[in-house]
N, C-alpha and C positions, 0 to 999 in steps of 0.2 A: 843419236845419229852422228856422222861425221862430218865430212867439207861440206861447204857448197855444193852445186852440180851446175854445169852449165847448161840448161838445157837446149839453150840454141847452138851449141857446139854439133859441126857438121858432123859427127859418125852418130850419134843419138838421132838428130834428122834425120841423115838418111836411113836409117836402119825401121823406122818410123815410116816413111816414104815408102820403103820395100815390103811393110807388111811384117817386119820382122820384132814381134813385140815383144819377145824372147830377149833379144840381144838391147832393145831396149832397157829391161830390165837388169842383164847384167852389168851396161853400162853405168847404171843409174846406183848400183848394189855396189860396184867397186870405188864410186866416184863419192859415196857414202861410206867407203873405206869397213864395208860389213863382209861377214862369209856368208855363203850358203846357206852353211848350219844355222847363223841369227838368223837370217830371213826365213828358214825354214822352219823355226822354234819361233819367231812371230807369225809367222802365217799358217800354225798346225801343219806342217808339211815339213817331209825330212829331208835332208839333204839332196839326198841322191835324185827324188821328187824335184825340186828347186834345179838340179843341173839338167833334166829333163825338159824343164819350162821353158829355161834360158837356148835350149838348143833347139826347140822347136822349127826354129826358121821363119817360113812365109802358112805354117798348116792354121787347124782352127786353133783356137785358144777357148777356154770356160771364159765368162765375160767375170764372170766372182771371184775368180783367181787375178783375175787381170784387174778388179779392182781393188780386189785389198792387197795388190802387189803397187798400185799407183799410189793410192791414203797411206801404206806405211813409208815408200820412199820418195812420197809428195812429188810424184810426177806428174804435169799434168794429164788430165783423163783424155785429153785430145793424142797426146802421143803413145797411146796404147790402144788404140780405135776404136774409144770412149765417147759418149756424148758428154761434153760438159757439165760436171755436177755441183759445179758454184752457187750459192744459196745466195739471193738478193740480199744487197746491203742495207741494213736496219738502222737507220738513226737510236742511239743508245741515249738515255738523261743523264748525264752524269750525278743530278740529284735524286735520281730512285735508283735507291739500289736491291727493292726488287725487282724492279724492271730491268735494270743489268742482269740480275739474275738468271730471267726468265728468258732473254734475249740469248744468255749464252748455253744454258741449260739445251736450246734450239740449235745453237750453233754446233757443238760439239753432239750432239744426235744426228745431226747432219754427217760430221764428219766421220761419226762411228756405221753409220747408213752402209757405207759398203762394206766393210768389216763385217761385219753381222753377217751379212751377206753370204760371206766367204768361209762362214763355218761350215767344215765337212760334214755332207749328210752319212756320216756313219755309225757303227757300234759305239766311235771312241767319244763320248758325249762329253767326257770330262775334257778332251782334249781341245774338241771345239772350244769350247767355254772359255778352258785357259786360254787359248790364242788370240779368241777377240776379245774375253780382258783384257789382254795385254797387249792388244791393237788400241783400246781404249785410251791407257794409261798413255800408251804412244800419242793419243789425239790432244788430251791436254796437257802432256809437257810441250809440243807446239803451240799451244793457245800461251804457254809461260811467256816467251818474249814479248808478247802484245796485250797482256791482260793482269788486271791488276791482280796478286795473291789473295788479298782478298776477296774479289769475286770468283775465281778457281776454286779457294778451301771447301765451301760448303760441297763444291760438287762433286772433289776429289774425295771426302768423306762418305759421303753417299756412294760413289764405287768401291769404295774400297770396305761399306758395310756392306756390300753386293757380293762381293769375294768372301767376304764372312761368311755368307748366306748359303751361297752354292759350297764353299769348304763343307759346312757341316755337311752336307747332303753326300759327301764320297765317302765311299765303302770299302776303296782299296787305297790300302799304304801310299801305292805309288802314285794315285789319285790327287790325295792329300797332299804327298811332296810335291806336286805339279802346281796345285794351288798355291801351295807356301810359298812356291817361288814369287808367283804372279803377285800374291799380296805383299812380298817381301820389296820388290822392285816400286810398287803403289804407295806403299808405307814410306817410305825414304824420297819418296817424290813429295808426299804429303809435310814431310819434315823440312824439305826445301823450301816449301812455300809458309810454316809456321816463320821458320829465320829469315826468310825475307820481310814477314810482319813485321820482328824483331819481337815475337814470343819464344825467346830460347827455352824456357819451361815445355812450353807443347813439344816445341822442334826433337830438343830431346827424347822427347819420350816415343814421340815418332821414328827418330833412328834408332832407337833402343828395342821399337818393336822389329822395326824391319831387321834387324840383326838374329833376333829371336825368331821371327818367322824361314829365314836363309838358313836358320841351322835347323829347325824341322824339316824343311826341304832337303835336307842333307844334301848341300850342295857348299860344298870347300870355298869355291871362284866366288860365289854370290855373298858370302858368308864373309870374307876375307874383304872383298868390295864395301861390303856395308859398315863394316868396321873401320875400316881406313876413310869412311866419308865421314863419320862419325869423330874419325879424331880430328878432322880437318874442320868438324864446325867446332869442335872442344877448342883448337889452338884457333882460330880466329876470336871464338870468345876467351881468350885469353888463360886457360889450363892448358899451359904446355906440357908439362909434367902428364898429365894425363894422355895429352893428344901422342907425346914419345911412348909411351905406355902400348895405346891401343895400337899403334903404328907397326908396335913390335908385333904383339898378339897377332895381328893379320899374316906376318910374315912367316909367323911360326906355324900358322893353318893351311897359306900356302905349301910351304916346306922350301927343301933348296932347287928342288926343280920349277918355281915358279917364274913365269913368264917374264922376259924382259921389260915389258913394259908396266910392270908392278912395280918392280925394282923404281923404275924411272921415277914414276909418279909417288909413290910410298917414300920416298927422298925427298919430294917436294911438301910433302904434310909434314916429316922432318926437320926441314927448315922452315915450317913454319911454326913446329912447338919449340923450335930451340928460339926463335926471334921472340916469341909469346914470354921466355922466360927470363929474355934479355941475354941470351948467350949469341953474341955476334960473331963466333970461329965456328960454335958449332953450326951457324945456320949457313953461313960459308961455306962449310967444309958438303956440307948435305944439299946444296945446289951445285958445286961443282962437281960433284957425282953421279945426281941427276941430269945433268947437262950431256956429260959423256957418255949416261945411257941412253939419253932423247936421240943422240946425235947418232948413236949404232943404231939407231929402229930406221929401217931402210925402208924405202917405199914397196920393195917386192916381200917385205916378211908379211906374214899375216896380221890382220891387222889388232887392235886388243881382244882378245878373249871374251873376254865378257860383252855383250851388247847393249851397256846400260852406260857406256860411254861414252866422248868422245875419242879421236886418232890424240896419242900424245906427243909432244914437238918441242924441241928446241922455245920456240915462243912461248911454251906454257910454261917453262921453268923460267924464262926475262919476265913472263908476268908476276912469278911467284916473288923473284930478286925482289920486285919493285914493290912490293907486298910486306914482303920482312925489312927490306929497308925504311919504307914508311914506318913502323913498329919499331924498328931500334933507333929511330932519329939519324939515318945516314942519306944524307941527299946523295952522295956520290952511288951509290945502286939504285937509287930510284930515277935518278938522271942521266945516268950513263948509257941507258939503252937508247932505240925509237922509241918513246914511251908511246909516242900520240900513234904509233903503228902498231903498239899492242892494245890498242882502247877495243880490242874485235869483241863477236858475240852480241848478245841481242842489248837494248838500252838497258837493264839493268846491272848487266853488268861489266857494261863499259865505264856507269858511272860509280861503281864502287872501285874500279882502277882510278880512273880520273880521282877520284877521294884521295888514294894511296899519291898518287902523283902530285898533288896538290901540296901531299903532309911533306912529300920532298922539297919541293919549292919553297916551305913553311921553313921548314927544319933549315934551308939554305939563306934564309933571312928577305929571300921575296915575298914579302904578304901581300904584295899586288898581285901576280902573277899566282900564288896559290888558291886566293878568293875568288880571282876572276875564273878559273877551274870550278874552285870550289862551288860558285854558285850555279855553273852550267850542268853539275853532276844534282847539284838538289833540285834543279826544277823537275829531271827526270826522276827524282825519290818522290816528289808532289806528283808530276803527272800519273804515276805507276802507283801512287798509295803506298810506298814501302818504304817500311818502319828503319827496314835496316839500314837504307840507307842515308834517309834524315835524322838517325841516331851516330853514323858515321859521320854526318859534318855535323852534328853537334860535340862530337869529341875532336874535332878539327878544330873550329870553334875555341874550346874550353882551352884548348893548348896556346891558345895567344896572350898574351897579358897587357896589356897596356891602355894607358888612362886615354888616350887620343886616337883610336884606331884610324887609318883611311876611309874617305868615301866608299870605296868597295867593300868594304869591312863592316861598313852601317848598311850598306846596303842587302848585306846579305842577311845582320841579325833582325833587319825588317823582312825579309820574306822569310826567315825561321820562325818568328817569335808567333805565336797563338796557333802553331801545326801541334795538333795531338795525333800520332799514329800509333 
């Protein structure tokens, strides 16, 4: 998904007001920085279908279209002339965790409720399938900012043995590559949330599969995406050499007509396997060329290609700066930006910037000032259960040396010390 959306912003009201749920939708589709074609490739509907809906006006609407056009661009159900479909809120234990389980296992059936829905009653039975899998996958990478990895994995594995399931059952080629895709996008979400554990072993092998299931699909753009993710977790876990590697490989699958905004972003995993190897010109040199292609992506070009992203910006390559600077010990790139204005995106991954910003502060000889960070990013690796990022201030941590540390210092290896994640 992309930006925000405002949804009290006056032309979405009134357009809402008028009955016009069509332009609702497009508002909600551009302001989500998606095409047509995505939203019509999430919602088993083609293009041309999707520009048809949007222009509808004030006529009828199917009320299954209108809901799994709301569930996938989290509109509410009230501005599409929806009855409210919010599930009462459940007190959760945070000491049962199968009761977390079962609680969210409910939530996310909820959320896939209209999806289902919204599969076409036609011939193309595969097509349905694939779309509200992939309206699925859509439900629990929203449940990622608010829920802990691991109460997600189990569930996410059980869809995505779901896609297993219905794959075998396709009869035609092009069946098959339809499902590859869906499980290839699943897969790579599922590896997201192993590295947030901080089990790189699984995470691996989970983008390894998705890379493998993108080239059954025979799909270049999907295929080239899962590999440039993949070296982005290789150079954070510190194989840069590998992460330049795969970074090419995506490039050469693309070819030379690939989209500008590959370019952009594929320069930012660049500078982040040249920092991983300690090459501080090269990681320089591959931010300031990602900068000047963030900076040519204009708001009227179409927006990335693939739909498994977010819009790419100028700010994603300040966050990366602050990222490789943290890794080559340079407080001057980690401090030179807004830092505290790139902290965006959901709590965990604000606090693994805040980490990076902290090791600046470290690196510039403030150990006050980087703990008192530091330990505002670990309560969120406690509250969130994730590995990766209480293993990130444990390497914050390890990088101090000294026989008298400060109060804030002790204070944080008292709320480290007896965390197994």
């Amino acid at each position: 998904m992309g930006d925000v959306v405002d949804f009290q912003a006056g032309p979405i009201r009134d357009a809402s007001r008028a009955g016009d749920y069509g332009r609702v939708i497009e508002l909600a589709r551009k302001g989500r920085q998606m095409t047509q074609a995505a939203l019509g490739q999430a919602l088993g509907m083609s293009q041309s279908a999707v520009s048809r809906l949007e222009k509808r006006g004030q006529a009828s609407y199917s009320t299954d279209v209108l809901a799994a056009a709301a569930a996938h661009l989290q509109i509410p159900p009230a501005l599409v002339g929806l009855a409210d479909g919010s599930t009462a809120q459940v007190q959760v234990r945070d000491d049962d965790p199968m009761h977390r389980r079962t609680v969210l296992g409910g939530a996310v059936a909820a959320m896939a409720a209209p999806i289902l829905a919204a599969v076409p009653d036609t011939h193309d039975t595969i097509g349905g399938q694939a779309a509200a899998l992939r309206l699925t996958t859509s439900s629990y990478r929203r449940l990622d900012g608010t829920t802990p990895s691991r109460d997600l994995a189990d569930a996410v594995e059980g869809h995505i043995r779901l896609i297993q399931t219905i794959t075998r059952t396709a009869t035609g080629d092009a069946d098959r590559a339809r499902l590859a895709a869906v499980g290839s996008e699943a897969a790579s979400f599922a590896g997201w949330l192993a590295w947030d554990k901080g089990d790189h072993g699984s995470a691996r092998s989970w983008y390894g599969g998705a890379v493998k299931a993108a080239r059954t699909a025979q799909n270049p753009l999907l295929t080239a995406y899962q590999i440039g993710t993949l070296a982005q977790f290789e150079a954070h876990a510190g194989n840069g050499v590998e992460a330049l590697n795969l970074a090419r490989r995506a490039r050469r699958i693309l070819g030379e007509q690939r989209p500008a905004v590959a370019d952009a972003w594929l320069l930012t995993v660049d500078a982040l396997g040249h920092a991983a190897v300690g090459d501080r010109r090269g990681a320089d040199r591959a931010l300031a060329e990602s900068r000047t292609a963030a900076e040519a992506l204009t708001a009227e070009q179409e927006p990335p290609p693939w739909p498994w992203v977010f819009s790419f910006t100028p700010g994603k390559v300040a966050a990366c700066r602050v990222t490789c600077g943290a890794r080559l010990g340079l407080p001057e790139w980690v401090l030179a930006e807004d830092v505290e204005a790139l902290a965006t995106g959901h709590a965990k991954q604000r606090a693994l910037l805040v980490l990076d910003i902290a090791a600046g502060h470290l690196a510039g000889g403030r150990v006050e000032a980087a703990f008192a960070l530091a330990s505002r990013a670990l309560e969120a690796g406690l509250q969130y259960r994730s590995g990766r990022i209480v293993e990130h201030a444990r390497a914050l941590r390890r990088s101090l040396t000294t026989a008298s540390p400060p109060r804030v210092v002790r204070g944080f290896d008292e709320r480290l010390h007896g965390v197994y994640l």
